[in-house]
C-alpha angles and dihedrals in degrees: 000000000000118000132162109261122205100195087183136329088265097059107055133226110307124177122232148144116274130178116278110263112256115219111251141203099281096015151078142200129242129198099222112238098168130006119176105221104211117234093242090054087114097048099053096047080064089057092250092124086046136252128005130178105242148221090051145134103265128241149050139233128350144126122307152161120255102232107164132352134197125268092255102037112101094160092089138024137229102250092028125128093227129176120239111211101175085215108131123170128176093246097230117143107209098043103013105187119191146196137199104219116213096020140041128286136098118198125236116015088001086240116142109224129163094292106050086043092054089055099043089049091052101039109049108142121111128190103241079100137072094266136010134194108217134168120273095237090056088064141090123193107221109204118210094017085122090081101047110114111213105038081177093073094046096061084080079071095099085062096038095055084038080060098039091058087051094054087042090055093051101059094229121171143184118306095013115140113228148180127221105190109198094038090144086070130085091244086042089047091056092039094058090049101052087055091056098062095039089066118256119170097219131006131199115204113195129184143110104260114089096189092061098041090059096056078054098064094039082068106075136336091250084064106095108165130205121200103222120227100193103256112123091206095043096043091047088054093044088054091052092047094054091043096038097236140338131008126243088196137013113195114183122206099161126140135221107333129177099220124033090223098100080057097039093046084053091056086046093061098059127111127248097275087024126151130227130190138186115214096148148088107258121138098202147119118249108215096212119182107221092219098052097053085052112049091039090045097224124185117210127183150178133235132195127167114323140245120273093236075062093064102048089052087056095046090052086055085062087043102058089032093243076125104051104188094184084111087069109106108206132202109190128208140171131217106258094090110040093170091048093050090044092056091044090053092045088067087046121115149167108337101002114079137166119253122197119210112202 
């Protein structure tokens, strides 16, 4: 079959024929329809995202066909459209320890030990190729996926459900208004989306592409966006301004960033008894002042990933068209250019992303 091979971070993506996966106790074995390729995809390959256990096929997550499982796998079914999350833990309940497969990322402290070695070294097959063998508990039958019309669109699911952990985790309910700093970004854009149609009452998209903001408040009449200057003073006052006051919910989806201000100015914003989650990518320290979490009893959380009963709520959303994705603006490839398909989802954003369609 043809995949996607990174040999090191030092050699770049190359296509090339590989063997066919063989389904495996535990496992089973998908032929890819629709995989979103991230616009930092690049990026990471060059070990600017960190480590990656090399040498791989490369990708995470994405749409694909059940064709074989193994003898003792009843979460999917041959035949079936099923969602790969590339997300594996150990399953232990006391010290759970995960892996992303595929892709960078280690739960917890980020710090590989024996167990997240040993999965990564079973289990290294990404979805950026015309089959993958995955795990079965990295997988999610979609019923009824069979009759969506546009699989394309539904590759951007793996964001979506990251973001839907993070909106779970939040507590937020009808009529909240919330924040989503880093909008302008792919994990922002679903974000703001999943909030939607989960009901709150005003959103306030912040982020620096203007392009992107103004497919946000396209959206909907509750989106109002903010570009954000980098002043933590100036861009709080610009998200109160927008909400009208105070924020039920922050959720923060941003990036890099060189400075942690855009986060810190979306903690500012909170109401007494506000929320706060992390769900981005941000490598920062967050310079949080013990008395005011206190006296204004925030909660702040983290996010990573998300659960796979998660997914499949989110899935029935698209289902029932609660979660209308015909906002999404895709870009397909296939696998013959790497390089070519690399460079088009790097000047991806928000709401357009790039699909590729093994």
């Amino acid at each position: 079959m043809k995949a996607w091979i990174l040999d090191s971070t030092d050699s770049g993506v190359r296509l090339d024929q590989v063997p066919d996966p063989r389904v495996t106790s535990g496992g089973a074995v998908l032929r890819m329809l629709a995989v979103q390729v991230p616009a930092y995809t690049r990026v990471l390959t060059t070990g600017g995202r960190g480590g990656i256990a090399t040498p791989t096929v490369l990708g995470i997550g994405g749409i694909g066909r059940v064709e074989a499982v193994g003898d003792d796998v009843q979460t999917v079914r041959p035949g079936e459209i099923a969602l790969s999350t590339g997300f594996l833990s150990t399953g232990r309940v006391s010290d759970p320890e995960e892996v992303l497969l595929g892709w960078t990322g280690i739960g917890g402290r980020g710090i590989s030990t024996a167990a997240t070695d040993a999965m990564r070294r079973v289990w290294r097959t990404g979805t950026f190729a015309e089959r993958a063998s995955m795990p079965a508990s990295t997988l999610v039958a979609l019923p009824g996926a069979e009759h969506y019309a546009d699989l394309a669109r539904l590759a951007f699911l793996p964001w979506l459900t990251v973001a839907g952990g993070g909106v779970e985790r939040s507590g937020m309910g009808p009529g909240d208004r919330v924040v989503v700093t880093g909008a302008s970004g792919q994990l922002g854009g679903a974000t703001v989306l999943l909030v939607l149609s989960r009901g709150a009452g005003t959103v306030v998209a912040v982020g620096r592409n203007v392009d992107s903001l103004e497919r946000l408040a396209a959206l909907d009449a509750r989106v109002r966006t903010v570009r954000s200057i980098g002043d933590r003073a100036a861009d709080a006052a610009a998200m109160t301004d927008a909400l009208g006051g105070d924020a039920d919910v922050t959720i923060d989806a941003l990036g890099p960033a060189p400075t942690a201000d855009l986060t810190m100015a979306g903690l500012d914003v909170l109401r007494l008894d506000g929320t706060m989650v992390l769900i981005g990518g941000v490598r920062q320290t967050l310079p949080i002042p013990y008395d005011e979490l206190m006296h204004r009893r925030i909660t702040l959380r983290g996010s990573w990933m998300a659960s796979n009963e998660t997914a499949f709520r989110i899935w029935r959303q698209i289902e029932s068209g609660a979660l209308d994705l015909s906002a999404l603006d895709v870009t397909t490839a296939g696998l013959d250019d790497p390089d070519a398909v690399l460079s088009r989802a790097e000047s991806t954003s928000g709401l357009g992303f790039v699909a590729l369609l093994p």
